[in-house]
C-alpha positions as CSV (number, residue, x, y, z in Angstrom):
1,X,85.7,41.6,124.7
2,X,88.4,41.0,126.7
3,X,88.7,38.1,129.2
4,X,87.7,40.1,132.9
5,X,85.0,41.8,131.5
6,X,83.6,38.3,130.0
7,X,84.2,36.9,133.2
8,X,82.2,40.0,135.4
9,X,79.1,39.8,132.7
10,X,79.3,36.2,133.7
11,X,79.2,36.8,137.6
12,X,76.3,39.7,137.1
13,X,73.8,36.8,135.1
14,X,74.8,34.6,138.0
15,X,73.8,36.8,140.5
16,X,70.8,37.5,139.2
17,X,69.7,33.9,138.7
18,X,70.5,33.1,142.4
19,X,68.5,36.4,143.7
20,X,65.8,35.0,141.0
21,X,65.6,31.7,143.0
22,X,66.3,33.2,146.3
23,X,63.0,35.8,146.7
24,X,59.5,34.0,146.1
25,X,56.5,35.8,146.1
26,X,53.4,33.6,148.0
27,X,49.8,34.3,147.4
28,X,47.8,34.5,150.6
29,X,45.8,31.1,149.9
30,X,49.2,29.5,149.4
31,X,52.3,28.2,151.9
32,X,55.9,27.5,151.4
33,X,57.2,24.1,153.1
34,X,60.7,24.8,153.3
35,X,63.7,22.1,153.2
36,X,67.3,23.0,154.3
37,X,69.8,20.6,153.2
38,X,67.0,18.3,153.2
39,X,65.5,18.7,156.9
40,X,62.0,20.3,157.2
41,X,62.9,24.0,158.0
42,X,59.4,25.2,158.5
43,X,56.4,27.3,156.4
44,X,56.7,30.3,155.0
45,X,54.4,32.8,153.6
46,X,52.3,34.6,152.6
47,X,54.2,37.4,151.2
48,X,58.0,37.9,150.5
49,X,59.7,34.8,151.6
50,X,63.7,35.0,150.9
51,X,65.5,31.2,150.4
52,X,68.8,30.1,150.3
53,X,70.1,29.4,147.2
54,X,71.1,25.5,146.6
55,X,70.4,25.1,150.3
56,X,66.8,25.6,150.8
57,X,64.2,23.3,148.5
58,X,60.7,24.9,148.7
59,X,57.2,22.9,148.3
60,X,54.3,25.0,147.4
61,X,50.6,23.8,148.8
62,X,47.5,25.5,148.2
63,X,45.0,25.8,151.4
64,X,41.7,26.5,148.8
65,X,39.1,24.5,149.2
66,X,39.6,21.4,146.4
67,X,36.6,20.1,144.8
68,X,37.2,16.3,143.6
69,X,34.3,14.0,141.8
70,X,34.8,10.6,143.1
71,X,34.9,8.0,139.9
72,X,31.8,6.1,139.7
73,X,32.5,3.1,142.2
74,X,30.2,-0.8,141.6
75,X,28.8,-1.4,144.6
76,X,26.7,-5.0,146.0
77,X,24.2,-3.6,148.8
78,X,23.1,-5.6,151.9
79,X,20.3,-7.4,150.1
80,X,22.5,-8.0,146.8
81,X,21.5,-5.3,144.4
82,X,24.2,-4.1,142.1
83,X,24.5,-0.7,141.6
84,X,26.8,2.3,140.8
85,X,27.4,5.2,142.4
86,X,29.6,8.4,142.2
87,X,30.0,11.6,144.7
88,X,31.9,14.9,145.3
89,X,34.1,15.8,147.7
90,X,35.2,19.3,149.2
91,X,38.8,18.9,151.1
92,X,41.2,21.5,152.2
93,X,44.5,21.3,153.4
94,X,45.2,22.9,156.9
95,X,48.7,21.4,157.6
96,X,50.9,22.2,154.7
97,X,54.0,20.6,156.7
98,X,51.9,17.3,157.0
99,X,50.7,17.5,153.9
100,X,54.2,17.7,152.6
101,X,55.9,15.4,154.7
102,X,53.1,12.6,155.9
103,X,52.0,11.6,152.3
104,X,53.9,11.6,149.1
105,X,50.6,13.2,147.1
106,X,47.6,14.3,149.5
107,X,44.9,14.7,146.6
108,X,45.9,11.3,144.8
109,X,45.6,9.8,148.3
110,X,42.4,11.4,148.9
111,X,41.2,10.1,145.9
112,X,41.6,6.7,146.9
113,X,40.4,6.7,150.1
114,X,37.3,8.7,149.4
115,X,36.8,5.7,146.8
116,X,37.5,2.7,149.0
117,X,35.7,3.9,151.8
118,X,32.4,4.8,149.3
119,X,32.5,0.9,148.5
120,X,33.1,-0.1,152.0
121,X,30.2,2.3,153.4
122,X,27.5,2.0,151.0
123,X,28.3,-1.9,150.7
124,X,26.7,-1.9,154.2
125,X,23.4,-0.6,153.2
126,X,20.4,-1.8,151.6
127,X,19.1,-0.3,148.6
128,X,16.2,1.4,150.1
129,X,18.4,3.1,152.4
130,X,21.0,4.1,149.9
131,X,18.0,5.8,147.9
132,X,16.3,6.9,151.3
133,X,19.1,8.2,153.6
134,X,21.4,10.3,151.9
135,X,21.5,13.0,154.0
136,X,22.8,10.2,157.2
137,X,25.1,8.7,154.5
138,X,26.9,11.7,153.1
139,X,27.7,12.3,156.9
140,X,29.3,8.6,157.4
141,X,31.3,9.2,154.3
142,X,32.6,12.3,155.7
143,X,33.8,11.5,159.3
144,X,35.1,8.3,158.4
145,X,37.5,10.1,155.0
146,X,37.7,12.9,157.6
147,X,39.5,10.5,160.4
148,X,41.7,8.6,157.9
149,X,43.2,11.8,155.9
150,X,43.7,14.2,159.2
151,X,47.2,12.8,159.6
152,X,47.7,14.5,156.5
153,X,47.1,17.8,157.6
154,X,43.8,17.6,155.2
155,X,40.6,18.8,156.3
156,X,37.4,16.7,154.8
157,X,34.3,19.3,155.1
158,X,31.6,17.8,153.0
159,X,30.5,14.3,150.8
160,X,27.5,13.9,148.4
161,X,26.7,11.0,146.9
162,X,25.8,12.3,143.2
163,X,23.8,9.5,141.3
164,X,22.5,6.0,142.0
165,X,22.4,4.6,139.0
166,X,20.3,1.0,139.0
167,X,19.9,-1.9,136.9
168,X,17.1,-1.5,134.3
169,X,15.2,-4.4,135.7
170,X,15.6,-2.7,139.4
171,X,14.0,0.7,138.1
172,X,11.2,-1.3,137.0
173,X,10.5,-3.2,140.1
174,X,10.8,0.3,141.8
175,X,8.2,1.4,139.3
176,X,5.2,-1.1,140.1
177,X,6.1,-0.9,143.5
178,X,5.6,2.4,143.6
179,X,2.4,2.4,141.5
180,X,1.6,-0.5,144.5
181,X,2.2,2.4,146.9
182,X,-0.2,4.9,144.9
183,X,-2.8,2.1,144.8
184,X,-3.1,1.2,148.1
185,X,-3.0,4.8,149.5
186,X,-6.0,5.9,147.0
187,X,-7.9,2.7,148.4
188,X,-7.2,3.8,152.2
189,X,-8.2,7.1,151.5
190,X,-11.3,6.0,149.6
191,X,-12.2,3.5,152.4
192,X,-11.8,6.3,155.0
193,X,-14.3,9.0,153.2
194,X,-16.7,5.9,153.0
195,X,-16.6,5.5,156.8
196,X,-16.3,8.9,157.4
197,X,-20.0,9.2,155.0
198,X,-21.4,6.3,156.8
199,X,-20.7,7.5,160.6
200,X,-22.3,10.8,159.3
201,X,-25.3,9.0,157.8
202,X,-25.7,7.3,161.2
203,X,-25.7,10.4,163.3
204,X,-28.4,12.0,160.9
205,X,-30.8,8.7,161.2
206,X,-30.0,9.4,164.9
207,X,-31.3,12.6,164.8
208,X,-33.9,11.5,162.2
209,X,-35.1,9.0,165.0
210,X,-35.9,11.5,167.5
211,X,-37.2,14.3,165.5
212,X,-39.6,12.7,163.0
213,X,-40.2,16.1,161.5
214,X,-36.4,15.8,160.1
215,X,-37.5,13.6,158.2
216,X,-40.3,15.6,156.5
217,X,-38.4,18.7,156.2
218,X,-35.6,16.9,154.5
219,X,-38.1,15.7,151.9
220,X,-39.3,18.9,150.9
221,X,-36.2,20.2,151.0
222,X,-35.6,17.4,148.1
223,X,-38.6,18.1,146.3
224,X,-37.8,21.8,146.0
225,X,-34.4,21.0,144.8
226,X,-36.0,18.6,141.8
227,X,-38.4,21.7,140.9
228,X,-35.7,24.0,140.8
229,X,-33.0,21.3,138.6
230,X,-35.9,20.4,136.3
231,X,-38.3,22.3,134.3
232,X,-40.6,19.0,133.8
233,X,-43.6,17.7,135.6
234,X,-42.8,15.2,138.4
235,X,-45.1,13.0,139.9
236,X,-44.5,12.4,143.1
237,X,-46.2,10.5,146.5
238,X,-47.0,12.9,149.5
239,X,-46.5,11.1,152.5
240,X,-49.7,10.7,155.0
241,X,-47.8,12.3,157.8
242,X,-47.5,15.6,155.6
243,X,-51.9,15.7,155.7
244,X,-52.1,14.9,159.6
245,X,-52.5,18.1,160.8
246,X,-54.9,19.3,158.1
247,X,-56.8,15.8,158.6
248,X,-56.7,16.5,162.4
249,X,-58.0,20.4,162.2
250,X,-60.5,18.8,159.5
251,X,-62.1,16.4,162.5
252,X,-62.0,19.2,165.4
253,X,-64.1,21.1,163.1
254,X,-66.9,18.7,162.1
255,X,-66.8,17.3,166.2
């Protein structure tokens, strides 16, 4: 092989290793943060996008949707229960140059202030709040990550506290307590049915009161209902008031 045609082989692989760096294919849920000579040139993509070679440095971001579990975190309520708790968070990034430039790793420091702001938020609660209010928590947690990572060019959409995990003597206080709760709520209940029996007890003796033949039909009515139930003989007293109107046809006869 002789010396030029060493030399032009050599000058073909080059060329083809810059035009391999120069052209850069970007998927349409991804953006190029270009650098030229090591100012912020501006974003590129999606599609073809064509760099300088040795001049332009390139940064690839993904705008997807990132879903991060946030390590399980000790927290001391209000009222000084200890507990632990974990969550999820969904992030995006809608500023690739700020997520670039602002912040030397955006999902490590979202990480981190997802975390420190889960201590500092739920620290402010009570424990029956924490287990209560999730749905006014979670919202918290999100505007307040929200606020500190959108100088980042990142977009916080949701939080959910996961699990609440409690201390073992905690669970069972929660347990009599709510066996308390059960307790008490079958005694109201039972005490309302009995007042609601009584009042209508009082409004038949009231009605009982001014119709004294209430009173009589009522007893029959009972006495059919032990013939029907039982197949014995009962003995039972007839009341005088049942034989006044035979008695009384009995005396208009003989007068």
């Amino acid at each position: 092989m002789t010396p030029i045609l060493g030399l032009l082989l050599f000058l073909i692989f080059l060329a083809l290793v810059i035009i391999a760096n120069a052209i850069r294919v970007v998927r349409e849920y991804e953006r190029l943060v270009v650098f030229r000579l090591g100012r912020l040139s501006g974003e590129r993509g999606p599609g073809l996008v064509l760099l300088f070679p040795i001049i332009d440095r390139a940064v690839k971001v993904g705008l997807r949707t990132v879903t991060m579990d946030v390590p399980p975190q000790d927290i001391i309520t209000r009222d000084n229960v200890s507990v632990k708790v974990n969550a999820v968070i969904y992030f995006r990034v809608i500023n690739s140059q700020n997520a670039v430039v602002q912040v030397e790793n955006y999902l490590y420091a979202t990480s981190q202030i997802a975390q420190t702001t889960l201590r500092s938020i739920l620290g402010q609660q009570e424990l029956d709040e924490l287990l209560s209010e999730r749905e006014k928590l979670n919202q918290a947690l999100q505007q307040v990550i929200d606020r500190q990572t959108e100088p980042w060019g990142v977009k916080v959409t949701t939080v959910e506290v996961k699990n609440v995990d409690l201390p073992q003597e905690m669970q069972r206080a929660i347990a009599r307590q709510a066996e308390a709760e059960r307790e008490r709520r079958a005694k109201v209940i039972n005490a309302e049915g009995e007042y609601q029996a009584a009042a209508r007890l009082a409004e038949a003796a009231q009605v009982i009161a001014r119709e004294p033949a209430a009173l009589q039909l009522r007893y029959l009515q009972t006495l059919s209902e032990i013939a029907t139930e039982n197949n014995s003989t009962t003995i039972f007293p007839v009341p005088i008031d049942l034989l006044k109107v035979w008695t009384d046809s009995v005396q208009k006869k003989a007068g």
